[in-house]
N, C-alpha and C positions, 0 to 999 in steps of 0.2 A: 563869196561868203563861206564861209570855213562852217563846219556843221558842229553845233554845241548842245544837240538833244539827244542823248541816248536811246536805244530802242525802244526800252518801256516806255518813253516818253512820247516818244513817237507814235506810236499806237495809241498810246490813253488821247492824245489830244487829236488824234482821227478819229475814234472812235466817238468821243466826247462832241468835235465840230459835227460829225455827220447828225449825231442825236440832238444837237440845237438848231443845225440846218433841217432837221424834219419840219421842226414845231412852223415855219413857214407853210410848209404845205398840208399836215395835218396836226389838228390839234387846236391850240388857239388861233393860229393863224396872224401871228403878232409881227411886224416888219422888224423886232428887237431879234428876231430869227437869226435875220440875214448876220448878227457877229458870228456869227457860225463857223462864215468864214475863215476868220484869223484863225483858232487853233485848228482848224485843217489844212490852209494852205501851209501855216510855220511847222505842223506834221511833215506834210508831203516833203517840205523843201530840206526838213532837218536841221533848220536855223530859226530863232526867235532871237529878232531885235531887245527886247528886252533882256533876256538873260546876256545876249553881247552889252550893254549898257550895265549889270550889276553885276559882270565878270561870271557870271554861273557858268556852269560846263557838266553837262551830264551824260556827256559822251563820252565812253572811258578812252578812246585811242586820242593818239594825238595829244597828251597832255603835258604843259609846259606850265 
């Protein structure tokens, strides 16, 4: 998987999944929590299936 998130990107959506990942444990405590998941793991990994699917690339190296 080739990486198409840029750093800022990357960050915003760790930061972003850890703070919807909380609302499971405090807060309302709502199981819609757990998408938390997605923008932290496609943080972590540096790739999001979707921006692959609408050709996005916010990664500046590597650009073709």
């Amino acid at each position: 998987m080739p990486i198409n998130e840029g750093a800022i990107d990357r960050v915003l959506r760790v930061i972003l999944g850890l703070a919807i990942l909380s609302l499971a444990f405090f807060g309302p405590q709502s199981p819609w929590a757990w998408l938390g998941l997605v923008p932290l793991l496609t943080g972590l990994a540096g790739f999001c299936p979707a921006y692959a699917l609408l050709g996005i690339r916010t990664c500046p190296a590597n650009r073709q």
